[in-house]
C-alpha positions in Angstrom: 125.3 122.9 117.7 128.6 121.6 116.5 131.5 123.2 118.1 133.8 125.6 116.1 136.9 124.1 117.3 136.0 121.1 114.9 136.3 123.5 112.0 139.7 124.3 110.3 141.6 127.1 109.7 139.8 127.5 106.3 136.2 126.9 107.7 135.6 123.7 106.1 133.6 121.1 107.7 135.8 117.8 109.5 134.8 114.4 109.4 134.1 114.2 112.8 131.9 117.1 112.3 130.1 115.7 109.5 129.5 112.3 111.0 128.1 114.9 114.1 125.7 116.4 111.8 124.5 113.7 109.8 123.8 111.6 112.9 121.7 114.6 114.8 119.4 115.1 111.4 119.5 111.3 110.9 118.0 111.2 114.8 115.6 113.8 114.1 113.9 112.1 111.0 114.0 108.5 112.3 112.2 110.0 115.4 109.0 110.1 113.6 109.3 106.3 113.3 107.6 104.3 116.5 110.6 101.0 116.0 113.8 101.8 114.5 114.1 98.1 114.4 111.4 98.2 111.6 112.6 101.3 109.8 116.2 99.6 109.4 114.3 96.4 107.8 112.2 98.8 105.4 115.8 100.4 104.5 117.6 97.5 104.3 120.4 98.6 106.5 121.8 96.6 109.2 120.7 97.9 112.9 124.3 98.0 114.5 125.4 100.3 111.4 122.6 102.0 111.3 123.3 102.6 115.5 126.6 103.9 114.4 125.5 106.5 112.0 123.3 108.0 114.8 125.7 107.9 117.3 127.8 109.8 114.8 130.5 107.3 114.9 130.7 106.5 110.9 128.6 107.7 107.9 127.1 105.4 105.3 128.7 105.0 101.5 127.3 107.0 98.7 124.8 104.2 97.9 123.7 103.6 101.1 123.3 107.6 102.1 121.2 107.5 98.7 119.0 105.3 100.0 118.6 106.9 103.2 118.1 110.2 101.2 115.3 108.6 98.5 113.8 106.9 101.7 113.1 110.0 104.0 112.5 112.7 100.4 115.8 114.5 101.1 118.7 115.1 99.8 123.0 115.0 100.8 122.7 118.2 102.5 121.9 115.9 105.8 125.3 115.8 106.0 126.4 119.3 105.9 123.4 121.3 107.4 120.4 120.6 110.0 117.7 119.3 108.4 115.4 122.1 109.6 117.5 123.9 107.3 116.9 122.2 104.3 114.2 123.4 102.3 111.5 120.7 102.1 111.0 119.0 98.4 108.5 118.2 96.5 107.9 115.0 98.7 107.5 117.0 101.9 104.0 118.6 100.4 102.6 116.8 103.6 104.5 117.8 105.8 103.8 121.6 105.1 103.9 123.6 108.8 100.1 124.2 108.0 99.7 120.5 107.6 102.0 118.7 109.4 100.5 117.4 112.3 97.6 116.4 110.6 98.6 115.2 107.2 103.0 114.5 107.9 105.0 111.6 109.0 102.6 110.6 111.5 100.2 109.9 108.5 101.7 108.7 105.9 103.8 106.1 107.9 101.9 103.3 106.5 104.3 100.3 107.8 104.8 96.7 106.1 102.6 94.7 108.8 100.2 97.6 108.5 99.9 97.1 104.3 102.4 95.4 103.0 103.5 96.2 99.6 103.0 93.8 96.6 99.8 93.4 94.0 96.1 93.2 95.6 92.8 91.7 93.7 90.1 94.1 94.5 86.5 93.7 94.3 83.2 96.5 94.6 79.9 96.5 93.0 80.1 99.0 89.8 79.2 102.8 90.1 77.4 102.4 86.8 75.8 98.8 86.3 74.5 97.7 89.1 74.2 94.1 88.1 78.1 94.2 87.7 80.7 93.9 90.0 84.6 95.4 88.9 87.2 93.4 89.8 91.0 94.8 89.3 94.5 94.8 90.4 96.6 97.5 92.5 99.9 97.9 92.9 101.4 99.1 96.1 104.7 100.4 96.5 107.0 102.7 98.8 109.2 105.7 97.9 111.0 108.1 100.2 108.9 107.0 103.3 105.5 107.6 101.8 103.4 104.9 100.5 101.7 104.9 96.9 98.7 103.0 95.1 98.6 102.4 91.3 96.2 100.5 89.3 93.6 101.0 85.7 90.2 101.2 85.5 88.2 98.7 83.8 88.0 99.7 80.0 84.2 98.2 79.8 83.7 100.8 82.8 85.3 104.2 80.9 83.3 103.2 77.5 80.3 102.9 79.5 81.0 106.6 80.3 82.0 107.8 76.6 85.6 108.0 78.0 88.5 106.9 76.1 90.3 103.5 77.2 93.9 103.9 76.3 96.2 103.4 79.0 97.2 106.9 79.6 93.3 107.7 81.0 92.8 104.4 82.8 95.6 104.8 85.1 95.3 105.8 88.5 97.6 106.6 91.1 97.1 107.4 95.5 98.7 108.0 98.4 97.7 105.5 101.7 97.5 106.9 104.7 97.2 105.3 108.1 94.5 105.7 110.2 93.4 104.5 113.5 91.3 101.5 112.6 92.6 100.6 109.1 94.6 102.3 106.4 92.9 105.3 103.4 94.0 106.3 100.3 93.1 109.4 98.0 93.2 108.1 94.7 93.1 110.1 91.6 92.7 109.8 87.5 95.7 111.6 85.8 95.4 115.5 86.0 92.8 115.2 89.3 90.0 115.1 86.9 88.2 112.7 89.3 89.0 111.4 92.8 87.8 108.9 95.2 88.5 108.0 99.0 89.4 104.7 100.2 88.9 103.0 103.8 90.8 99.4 105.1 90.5 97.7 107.6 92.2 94.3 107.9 89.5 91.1 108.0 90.6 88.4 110.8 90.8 85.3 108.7 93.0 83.2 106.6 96.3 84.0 106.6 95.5 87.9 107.0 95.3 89.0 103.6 92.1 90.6 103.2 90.9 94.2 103.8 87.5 95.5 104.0 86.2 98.7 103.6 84.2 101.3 101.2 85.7 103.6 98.5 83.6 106.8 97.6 84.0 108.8 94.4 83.3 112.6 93.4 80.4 113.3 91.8 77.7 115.7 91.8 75.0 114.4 93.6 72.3 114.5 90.8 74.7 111.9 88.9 72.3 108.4 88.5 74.2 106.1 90.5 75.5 105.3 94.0 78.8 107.4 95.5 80.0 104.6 98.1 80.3 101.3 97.7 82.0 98.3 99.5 85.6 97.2 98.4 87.5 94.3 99.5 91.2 94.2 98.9 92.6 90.4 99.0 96.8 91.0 99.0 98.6 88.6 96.2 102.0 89.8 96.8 104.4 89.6 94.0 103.2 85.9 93.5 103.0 85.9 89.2 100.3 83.2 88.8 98.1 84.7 90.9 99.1 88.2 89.4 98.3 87.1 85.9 95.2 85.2 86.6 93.9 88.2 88.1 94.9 90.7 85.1 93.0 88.1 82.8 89.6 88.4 84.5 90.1 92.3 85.2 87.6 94.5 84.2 83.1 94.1 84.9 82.0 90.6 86.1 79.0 89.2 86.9 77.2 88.1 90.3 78.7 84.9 90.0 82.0 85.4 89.1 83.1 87.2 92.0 85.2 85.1 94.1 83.1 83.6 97.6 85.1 85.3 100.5 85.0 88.9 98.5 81.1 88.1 98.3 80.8 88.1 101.9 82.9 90.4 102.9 81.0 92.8 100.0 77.8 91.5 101.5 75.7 91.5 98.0 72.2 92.2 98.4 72.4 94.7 101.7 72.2 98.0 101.8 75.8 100.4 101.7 75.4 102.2 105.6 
């Protein structure tokens, strides 16, 4: 605790003392972070700075402390009162005491390295044609120190189903979270009116940029039609061409039209297990 000789004679809170505060909550939050090497890259602020502000020797400008704030879902009051203090908002859902250790910052620190953000071309076999395969593009970005998933269903896919296909349906949007072996996601349709659960793990080839795994949807079980099914994730980056070639051919494909390394790695004609 800070001492009260800091304070002066009307109470108020000295420099010194706010740099004191700052740097104990900014120690406290960075702590759930395994290299704070890494964390200053994903924040984009310098290491010796960064060094300074926990040692309570300086605090960061307004635009830089807004960053810090956006990145770990706080707010300024990091300067002014411990941040067991401040009441969590609506980005620490997760890290609810009943939840925490299970579902918190241990969880949802998905690093660069682990999935890095940018566009990825996915590829599974279709829930509903199972001559078809879906092909489609995600978006992965990060956001106070959680990392999100955004893409659109096929429109062939929600007509087949007698859903509508403007935009507004077709969107999707998930939170990743890292796991032992890979990284998952919990994906959902606007409104939670369906959800599906998503397993990584990063294939050993190329230059690195493929993921394997399964993604499983919600539906009851006497629905026609398979609940799991093998997904492969093949990162594009930010990289337009690719990006737009991709968006052109989204949507159902046929057999031959998926790319060859997504056909192995989907392993067409073996059973899901």
């Amino acid at each position: 605790m800070v001492s009260q000789s800091l304070r002066s004679d009307q109470n108020e809170l000295k420099p010194v003392e706010i740099r004191s505060i700052f740097g104990a909550n900014l120690r406290q939050l960075s702590s759930a972070y395994p290299s704070i090497a890494g964390l200053c890259r994903e924040l984009g602020i310098n290491r010796t700075q960064y060094n300074r502000y926990l040692s309570g020797e300086s605090f960061p400008r307004p635009d830089v402390l807004h960053r810090i704030c956006q990145f770990f879902g706080t707010d300024a009051r990091i300067l002014l009162e411990p941040v067991d203090q401040i009441r969590p908002g609506s980005t620490d859902l997760l890290n609810h005491p009943v939840i925490s250790e299970y579902l918190g910052k241990s969880a949802t620190l998905v690093d660069e390295q682990m999935f890095p953000s940018g566009f990825y071309r996915f590829t599974r076999v279709s829930f509903i044609d199972n001559d078809k395969a879906v092909m489609g593009l995600v978006y992965i970005s990060r956001a106070d120190g959680l990392t999100f998933l955004r893409g659109f269903e096929a429109r062939e896919a929600m007509r087949q189903q007698g859903l509508p296909d403007d935009p507004q349906t077709r969107e999707f949007r998930g939170l990743m979270l890292a796991q032992e072996q890979g990284v998952a996601a919990l994906v959902a349709r606007r409104g939670s009116v369906t959800c599906s659960f998503n397993f990584l793990a990063r294939v050993a080839a190329f230059d690195n940029n493929f993921w394997e795994g399964y993604t499983t949807r919600t539906i009851r079980e006497a629905v026609s039609g398979p609940r799991a099914a093998r997904v492969v994730y093949e990162h594009l980056g930010r990289n337009p061409k690719q990006v737009m070639a991709c968006a052109r051919k989204a949507g159902l494909i046929s057999d031959d039209q998926i790319p060859p390394f997504h056909r192995r790695l989907l392993r067409i004609g073996e059973t899901f297990r």
